[in-house]
Every structure is written in structure tokens, then in C-alpha cells.
Phi, psi and omega in degrees: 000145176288112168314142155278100205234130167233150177215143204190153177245182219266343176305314183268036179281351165293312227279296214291317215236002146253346129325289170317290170342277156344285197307266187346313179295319179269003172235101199263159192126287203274160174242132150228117178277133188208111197317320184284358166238346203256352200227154185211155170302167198108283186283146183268095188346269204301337175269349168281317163319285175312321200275321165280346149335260184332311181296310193295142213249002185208137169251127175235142148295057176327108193257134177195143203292343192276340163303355180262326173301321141356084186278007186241355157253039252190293177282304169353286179296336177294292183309325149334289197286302192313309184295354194097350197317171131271109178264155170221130183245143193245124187254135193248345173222145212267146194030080203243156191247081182305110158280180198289341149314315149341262181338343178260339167293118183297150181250156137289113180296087149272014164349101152005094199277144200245013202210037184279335157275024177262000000 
């Protein structure tokens, strides 16, 4: 079954860990790494991160404005991108300002839907 990697910034970690969730559910099986469940004292965070990168078989990109803004989840994604991973990015708030690197990547929309009275 395939690894999982979410890089996400921490305002949105209910977000983040009911993601993970999901991802379990439709993949049984599967490892999905997420800092906030996935990391315990003791370890040295950011080499653990990197170390799960690498490992991982899929990258998702949680878009939130405070995740592009991010400076570590910003490196997440580069290091992503250096290894070749696939990333996928899911924009989780409504007017978040993708930059064009991003931006280019096609995304999955979980957004709230605001249009509920159409």
C-alpha cells in the first residue's frame, strides 16, 4: 500500500488529521505520515520529516494562506519537488493566495461549500 506524506500548517491541524483519517479509510493498508501524530519526544523533528519525504509515496499539500506562507511548509514542497515525489495539492480555504509554482500544479478543491443556497 502506498505512503502518505501531509504537509499542512498548524492553524489547520483538525483539518489536517481528519484528512489523515480519510486517507485511512480509503486506503486500508496505507501509512500516512502527519507531524502531529506521526512524531513523539525525543526525535529530531525536521530529519524525521525529511526522512519521511523521501519515504513517501505521494505528496499532499494542504493550500491555506497560512500554509504557502509557511516557511517549512514552502521547504516540504521544494523537497518534494527535488525528489521527483507526486504531489497533490488540496486548497482547504477559500481565497488563499497560490503562488505560481503552486499554482500550476491541478488541485483538489475541499473548500467549504458557500453556495449552498444555489
Amino acid at each position: 500500500m502506498p505512503d502518505f506524506f501531509i504537509s499542512y500548517s498548524r492553524v489547520d491541524r483538525k483539518f489536517a488529521e481528519r484528512f489523515r483519517n480519510l486517507l485511512l479509510r480509503q486506503t486500508p493498508g496505507s501509512s500516512v505520515f502527519l507531524d502531529s501524530v506521526s512524531l513523539y519526544g525525543g526525535q529530531d523533528w525536521w530529519d524525521e520529516i525529511l526522512d519521511n519525504i523521501e519515504k513517501c509515496d505521494i505528496f499532499f499539500y494542504l493550500l491555506s494562506n497560512d500554509s504557502v506562507q509557511s516557511r517549512y511548509c514552502r521547504t516540504e514542497f521544494e523537497f518534494a519537488q527535488q525528489l521527483g515525489k507526486p504531489i497533490i495539492t488540496v486548497m482547504i480555504r477559500d481565497r488563499t493566495n497560490v503562488p505560481d509554482e503552486i499554482a500550476a500544479i491541478q488541485r483538489v478543491d475541499m473548500t467549504p461549500d458557500t453556495d449552498e443556497a444555489e
